[in-house]
N, C-alpha and C positions, 0 to 999 in steps of 0.2 A: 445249586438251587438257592434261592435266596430267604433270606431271614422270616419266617410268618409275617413278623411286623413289617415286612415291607411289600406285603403282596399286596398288589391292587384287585387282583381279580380269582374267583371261585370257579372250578370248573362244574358242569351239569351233575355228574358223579358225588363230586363232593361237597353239594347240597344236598343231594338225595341220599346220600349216609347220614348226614346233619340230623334231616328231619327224621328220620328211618329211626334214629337215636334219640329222638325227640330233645336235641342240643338246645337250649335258647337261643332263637336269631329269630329278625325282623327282616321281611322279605320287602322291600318298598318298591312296585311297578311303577315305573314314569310314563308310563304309555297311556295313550288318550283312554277315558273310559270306555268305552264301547268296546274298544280292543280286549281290553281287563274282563270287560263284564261277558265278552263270549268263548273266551280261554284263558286260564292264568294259574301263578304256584297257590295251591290250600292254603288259605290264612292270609295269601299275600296282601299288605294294606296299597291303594290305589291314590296316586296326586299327578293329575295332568300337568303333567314340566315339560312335555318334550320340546314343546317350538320354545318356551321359553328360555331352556338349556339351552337349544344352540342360537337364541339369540345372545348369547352372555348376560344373561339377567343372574345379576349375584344373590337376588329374591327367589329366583326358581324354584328350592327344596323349604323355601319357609314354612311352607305350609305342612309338611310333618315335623312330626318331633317324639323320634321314636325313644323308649327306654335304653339309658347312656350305660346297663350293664348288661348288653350282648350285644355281638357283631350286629349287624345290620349287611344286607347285599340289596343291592340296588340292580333292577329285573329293566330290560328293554326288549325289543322285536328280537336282535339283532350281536348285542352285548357294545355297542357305539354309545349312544346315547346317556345308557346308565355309568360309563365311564367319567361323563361330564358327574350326573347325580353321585356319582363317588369322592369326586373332589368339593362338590360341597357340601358336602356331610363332612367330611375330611377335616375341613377349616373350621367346623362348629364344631371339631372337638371328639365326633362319631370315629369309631372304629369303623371304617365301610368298605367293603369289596364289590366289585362290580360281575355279573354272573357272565363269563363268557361263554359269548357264542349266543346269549340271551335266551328268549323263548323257541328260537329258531333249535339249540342246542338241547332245552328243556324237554321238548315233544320228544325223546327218546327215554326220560325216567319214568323208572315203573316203581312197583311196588306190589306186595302180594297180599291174599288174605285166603286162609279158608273156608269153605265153605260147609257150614255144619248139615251133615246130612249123615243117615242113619249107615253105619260100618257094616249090613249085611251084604255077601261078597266079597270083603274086604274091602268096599272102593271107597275112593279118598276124592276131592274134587277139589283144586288149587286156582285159583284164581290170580290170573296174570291182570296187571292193570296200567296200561300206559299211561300218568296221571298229566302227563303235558301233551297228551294227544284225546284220551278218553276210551285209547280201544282197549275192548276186554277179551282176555283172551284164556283156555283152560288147560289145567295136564289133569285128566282122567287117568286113578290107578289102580289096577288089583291084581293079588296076586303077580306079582312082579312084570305086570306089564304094564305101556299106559301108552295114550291115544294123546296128540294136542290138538285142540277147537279151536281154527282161527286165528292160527298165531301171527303175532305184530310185531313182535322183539326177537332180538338177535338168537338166532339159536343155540348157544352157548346158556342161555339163560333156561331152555325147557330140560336141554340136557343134563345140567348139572342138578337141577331138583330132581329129575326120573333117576341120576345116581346116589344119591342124597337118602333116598325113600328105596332105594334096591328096584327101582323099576326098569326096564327095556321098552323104548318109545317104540311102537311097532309100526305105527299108523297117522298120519296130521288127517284132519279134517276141516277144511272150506265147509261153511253151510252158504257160501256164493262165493261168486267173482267179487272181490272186494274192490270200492273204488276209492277208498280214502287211505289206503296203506295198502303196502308189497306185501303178498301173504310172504310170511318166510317157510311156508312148507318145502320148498326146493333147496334150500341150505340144511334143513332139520334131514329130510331127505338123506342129503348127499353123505352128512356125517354119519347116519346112524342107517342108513340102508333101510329104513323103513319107506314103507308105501304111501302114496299121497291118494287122498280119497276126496273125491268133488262130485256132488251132484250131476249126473247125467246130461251134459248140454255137447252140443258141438261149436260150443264158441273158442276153447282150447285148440292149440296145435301142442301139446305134450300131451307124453304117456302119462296117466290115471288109471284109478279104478275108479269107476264110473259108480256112484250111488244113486240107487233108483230107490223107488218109494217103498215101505214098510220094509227095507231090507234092512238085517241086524248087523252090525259090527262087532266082535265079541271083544271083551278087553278082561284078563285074568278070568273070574266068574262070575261077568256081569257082562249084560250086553247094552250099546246102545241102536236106538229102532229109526231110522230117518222116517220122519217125515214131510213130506213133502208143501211147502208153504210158497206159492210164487204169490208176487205184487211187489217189493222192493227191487228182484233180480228176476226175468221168468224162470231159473232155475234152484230159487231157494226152497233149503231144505232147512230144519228143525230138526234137534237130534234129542231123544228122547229117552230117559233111564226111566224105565218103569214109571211109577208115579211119584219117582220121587225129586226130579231134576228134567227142566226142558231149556236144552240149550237153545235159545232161540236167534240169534245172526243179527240179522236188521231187520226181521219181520216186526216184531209186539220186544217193546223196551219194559224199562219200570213203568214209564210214567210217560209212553208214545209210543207211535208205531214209526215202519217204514218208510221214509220217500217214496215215490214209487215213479220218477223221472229220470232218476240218471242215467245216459246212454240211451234216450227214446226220445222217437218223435214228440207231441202233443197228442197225437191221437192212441200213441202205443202207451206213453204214460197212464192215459187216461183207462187203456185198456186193463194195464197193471194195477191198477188203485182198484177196478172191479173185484180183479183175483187177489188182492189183498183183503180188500172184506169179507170175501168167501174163505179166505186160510186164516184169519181172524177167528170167524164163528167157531170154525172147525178147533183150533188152538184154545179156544176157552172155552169150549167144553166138556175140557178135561178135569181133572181131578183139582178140587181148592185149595189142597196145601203142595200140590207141587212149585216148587222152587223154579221162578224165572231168571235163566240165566242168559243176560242179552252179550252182545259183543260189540256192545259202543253205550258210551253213557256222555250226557253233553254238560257235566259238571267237572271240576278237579276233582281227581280223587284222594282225599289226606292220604296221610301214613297212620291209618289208626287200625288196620286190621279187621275191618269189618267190610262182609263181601256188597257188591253192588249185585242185589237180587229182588226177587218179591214172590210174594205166592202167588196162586195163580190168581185167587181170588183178590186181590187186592189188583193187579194189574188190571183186572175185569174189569173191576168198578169204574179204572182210570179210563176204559177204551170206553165202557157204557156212558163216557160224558161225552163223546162224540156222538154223531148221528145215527140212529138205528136202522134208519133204512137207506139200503143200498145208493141210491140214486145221490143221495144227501150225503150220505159217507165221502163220498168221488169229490162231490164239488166242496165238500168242505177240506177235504186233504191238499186238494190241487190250489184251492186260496191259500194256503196255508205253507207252502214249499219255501224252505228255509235257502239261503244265497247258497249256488251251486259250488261245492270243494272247488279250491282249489286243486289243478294240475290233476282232475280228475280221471279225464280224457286217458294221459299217458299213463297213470297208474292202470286202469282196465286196461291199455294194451300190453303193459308188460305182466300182466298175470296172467291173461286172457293166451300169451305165448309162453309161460313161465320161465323166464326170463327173472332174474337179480341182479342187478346192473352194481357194477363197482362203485368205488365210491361214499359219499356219505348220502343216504337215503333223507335225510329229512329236506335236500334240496326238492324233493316231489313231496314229500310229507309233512311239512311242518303247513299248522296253521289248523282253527279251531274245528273240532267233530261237526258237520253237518247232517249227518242220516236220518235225524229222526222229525219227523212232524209229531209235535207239540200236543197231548190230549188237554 
């Protein structure tokens, strides 16, 4: 291995311990704005170089001028580009590493937080967070046992926290078909012989336990209660602890709701946005101080430990600034549908057959969170 001082380049990992440690470095994106402004690293600072870099413009990085006591890595698509922006940081004197593998490589770091909610039961609620993708994901635990909501990341990652805390993962749960990431419930599966639990549809060819509406899932001595929210997926559920936590999928976010297009015609979209108003109403009006727990957020998530939730009432507010009546709802969602994920398509097919294809996953996954329309 070669000398520190002579590395050009940081792997995705070992950024994400950087900041995890809250190390001093300066993140600098080369990538066009728009790119930056709809996925990118927490804190990273933003200078459109990239055509300039590969035109050989020896001006290209003038335009920052980061602090000359800590490294600096230089952020692209791809980890090409920021190689150039590495070398001319280099010659001004910068300490610069270039992040391989780039953002493409990025969309695989996470980071955790927990989630403060009241310990009767015992249960504990850990917030998984892909912060280069946006998806959120949970291990529910008590009493030594524990459930994971929606999982995004590698399975090694929910199992070592459920042995960490003395828990036995017994159960994953889908609140839908996900179309922006591979659930990993069929690897979590396969290591730990637990059951995989999906909302009641026949769009599957794999064995499931099928969750139907108001049915409980028990975890140590607490239960969670499905219920049933279609408009994003017609099979989405919401998975509900008492009044104290509503995990909600891609129905109702912080601060947006669901799509309610992908994999539908224009007329079934349309049909989907109706049943999303109506799982809306029904979703807030539950209790005010329960905890919304969504499973996609369209921001980076720092490393600061604080969970991405809200109450309920405060999400209310954010959905009461959309249209109140049905009709107005539909056509303001459908104006409003954010550019369709990428590589969507095949993601739904290989869930929809639970299938996990070898390889490295962010070739279908990388690129910024789409799910949510915008309150």
């Amino acid at each position: 291995m070669s000398d520190d001082n002579d590395k050009k380049e940081i792997t995705a990992d070992e950024l994400r311990s950087w900041l995890e440690q809250k190390r001093p470095v300066t993140v600098v994106d080369v990538r066009k704005a728009a790119d930056h402004a709809e996925w990118s690293i927490p804190g990273s600072l933003n200078i459109d170089a990239h055509d300039a870099l590969w035109e050989d413009d020896p001006n290209a990085m003038k335009g920052i001028d980061p602090p000359a006591d800590r490294p600096v890595v230089t952020v692209c698509g791809r980890g090409r580009t920021s190689l150039l922006a590495r070398e001319q940081l280099e010659r001004r004197g910068f300490k610069a590493l270039s992040l391989q593998g780039g953002m493409k490589a990025w969309s695989l770091a996470w980071n955790k937080a927990e989630v403060p909610i009241s310990d009767k039961g015992g249960v504990r609620i850990i917030q998984f967070r892909r912060t280069g993708k946006g998806c959120l994901s949970y291990l529910v635990g008590s009493q030594g046992e524990a459930v994971v909501i929606d999982p995004s990341l590698d399975a090694e990652v929910y199992i070592s926290e459920a042995k960490k805390n003395g828990w036995k993962i017994t159960a994953t749960l889908d609140t839908h078909i996900q179309a922006d990431h591979l659930t990993r419930a069929i690897p979590i599966a396969a290591k730990t012989g637990s059951e995989i639990g999906l909302p009641e549809t026949t769009r599957v060819s794999f064995k499931y336990r099928p969750i139907r509406d108001s049915e409980a899932i028990t975890v140590g001595q607490v239960q969670l209660t499905a219920m049933r929210s279609p408009g994003h997926t017609p099979e989405s559920v919401c998975y509900r602890l008492d009044n104290r936590a509503l995990f909600t999928g891609d129905t109702l976010f912080v601060a947006g709701v669901g799509r309610p297009d992908l994999e539908a015609s224009a007329s079934g979209a349309n049909k989907r946005a109706h049943a999303l108003f109506r799982s809306l109403r029904h979703l807030l009006s539950l209790s005010d101080d329960m905890l919304v727990l969504p499973t996609h957020t369209g921001e980076p998530v720092p490393f600061d430990g604080r969970p991405i939730m809200a109450r309920l009432a405060d999400a209310r507010d954010k959905v009461n600034e959309l249209p109140q009546e049905e009709n107005a709802f539909v056509d303001y969602v459908m104006a409003r549908l954010p550019a369709t994920p990428p590589n969507h398509a095949a993601i739904v097919k290989l869930n929809e057959k639970g299938e996990f294809p070898e390889g490295d996953p962010t070739d279908l996954e990388a690129g910024a969170n789409r799910c949510a329309v915008k309150a």
